[in-house]
C-alpha positions in Angstrom: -8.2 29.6 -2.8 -11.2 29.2 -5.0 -11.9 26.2 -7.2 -11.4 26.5 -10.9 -15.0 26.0 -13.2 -15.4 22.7 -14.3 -14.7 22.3 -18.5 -18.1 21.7 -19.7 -17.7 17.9 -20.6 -16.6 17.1 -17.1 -20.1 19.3 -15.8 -21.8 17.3 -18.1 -20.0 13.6 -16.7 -20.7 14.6 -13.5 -24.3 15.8 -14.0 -25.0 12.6 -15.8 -23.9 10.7 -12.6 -25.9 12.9 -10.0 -29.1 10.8 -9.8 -27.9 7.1 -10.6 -24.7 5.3 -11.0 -24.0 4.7 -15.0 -21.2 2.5 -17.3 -19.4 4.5 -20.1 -21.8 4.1 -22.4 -24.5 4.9 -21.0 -22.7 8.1 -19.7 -21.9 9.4 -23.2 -25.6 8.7 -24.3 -26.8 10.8 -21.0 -24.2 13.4 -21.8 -25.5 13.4 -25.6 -29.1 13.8 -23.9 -27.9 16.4 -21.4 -26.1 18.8 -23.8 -29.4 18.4 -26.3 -26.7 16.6 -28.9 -24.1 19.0 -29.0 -21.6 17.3 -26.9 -20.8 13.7 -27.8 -18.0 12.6 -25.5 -15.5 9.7 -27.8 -14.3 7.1 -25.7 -10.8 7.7 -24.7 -12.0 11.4 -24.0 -14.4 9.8 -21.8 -12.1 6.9 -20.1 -9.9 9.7 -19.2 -11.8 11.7 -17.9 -13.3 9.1 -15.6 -9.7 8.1 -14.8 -8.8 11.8 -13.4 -12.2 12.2 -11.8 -11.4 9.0 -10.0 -8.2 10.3 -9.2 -9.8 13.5 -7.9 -12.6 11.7 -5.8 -15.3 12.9 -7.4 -16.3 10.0 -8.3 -15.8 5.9 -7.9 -16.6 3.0 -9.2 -19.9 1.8 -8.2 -19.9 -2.1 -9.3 -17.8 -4.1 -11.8 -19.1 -6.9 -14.1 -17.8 -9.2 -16.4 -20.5 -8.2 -19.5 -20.0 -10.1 -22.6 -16.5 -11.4 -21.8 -15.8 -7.5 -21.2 -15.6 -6.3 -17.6 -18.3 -3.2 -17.4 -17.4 -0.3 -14.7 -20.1 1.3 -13.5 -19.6 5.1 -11.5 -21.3 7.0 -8.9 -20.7 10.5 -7.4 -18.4 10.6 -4.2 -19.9 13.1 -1.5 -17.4 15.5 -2.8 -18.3 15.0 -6.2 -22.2 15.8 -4.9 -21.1 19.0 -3.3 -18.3 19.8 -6.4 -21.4 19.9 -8.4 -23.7 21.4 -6.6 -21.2 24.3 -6.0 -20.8 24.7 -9.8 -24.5 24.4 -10.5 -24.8 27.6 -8.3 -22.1 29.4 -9.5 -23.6 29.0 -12.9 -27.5 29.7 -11.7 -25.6 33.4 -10.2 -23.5 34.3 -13.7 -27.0 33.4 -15.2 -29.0 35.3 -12.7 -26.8 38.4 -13.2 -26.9 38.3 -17.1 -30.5 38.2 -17.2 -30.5 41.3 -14.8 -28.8 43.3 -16.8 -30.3 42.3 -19.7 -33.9 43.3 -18.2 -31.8 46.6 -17.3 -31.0 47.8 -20.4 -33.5 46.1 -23.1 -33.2 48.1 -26.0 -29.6 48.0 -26.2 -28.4 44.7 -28.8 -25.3 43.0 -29.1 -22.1 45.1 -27.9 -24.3 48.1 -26.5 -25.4 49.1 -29.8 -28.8 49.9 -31.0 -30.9 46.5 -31.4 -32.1 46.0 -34.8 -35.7 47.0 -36.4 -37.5 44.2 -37.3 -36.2 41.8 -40.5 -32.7 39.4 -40.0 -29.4 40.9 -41.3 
C-alpha cells in the first residue's frame, strides 16, 4: 500500500519543523516564509492540523510553557515524521525531475502540445 501525498499545508508544517522545534506562531510565520507568502495557515487550520499530525506521530510536542498567562506548545518532528518527509521531498524531486525531462525533450512544443508562441504576450 503506498502512502497518499501530503496536502501542501501539511508539507509545508512539517518542512517548517524539520530543522528546529517551533510554537504555532512561529510555524505559520515559517510557513508564510516557506511558500514565499502564498500560504498563510489561520489558526484553527493550523491547531488542527497539529492535533492530527500529533495523532499521526509525525510530530510531538517538544516543550510546554506557561507564556504570558498562556501555555505555549512548542513541536518537533518524530522519526517518522523525518522519514514521512523525506519520502515526500523525493517523490516530489522525481515528478520534478521527469517534468523537466520532458520538457528539455520537446522544447518547442508550448502549453497542451501546441506550437509555442513567437515573441510578444497574448
Amino acid at each position: 500500500m503506498t502512502t497518499r501525498p501530503l496536502q501542501e499545508p501539511t508539507l509545508l508544517l512539517l518542512t517548517a519543523l524539520a530543522d528546529e522545534p517551533r510554537h504555532g506562531y512561529a510555524i505559520v510565520q515559517e510557513v508564510l516564509a516557506i511558500s514565499g507568502g502564498r500560504v498563510r495557515l489561520r489558526t484553527g487550520t493550523l491547531y488542527a492540523a497539529l492535533d492530527r499530525l500529533v495523532q499521526e506521530e509525525l510530530i510531538e510536542v517538544h516543550r510546554e510553557e506557561v507564556v504570558d498567562g498562556r501555555m505555549r506548545r512548542t513541536y518537533t518532528l518524530t522519526g517518522g515524521g523525518r522519514v514521512r518527509l523525506a519520502a515526500e521531498a523525493e517523490r516530489l524531486l522525481a515528478t520534478a525531475r521527469e517534468a523537466e525531462r520532458r520538457l528539455r525533450a520537446k522544447p518547442s512544443l508550448g502549453f497542451l502540445g501546441g506550437p509555442a508562441p513567437k515573441g510578444g504576450t497574448a
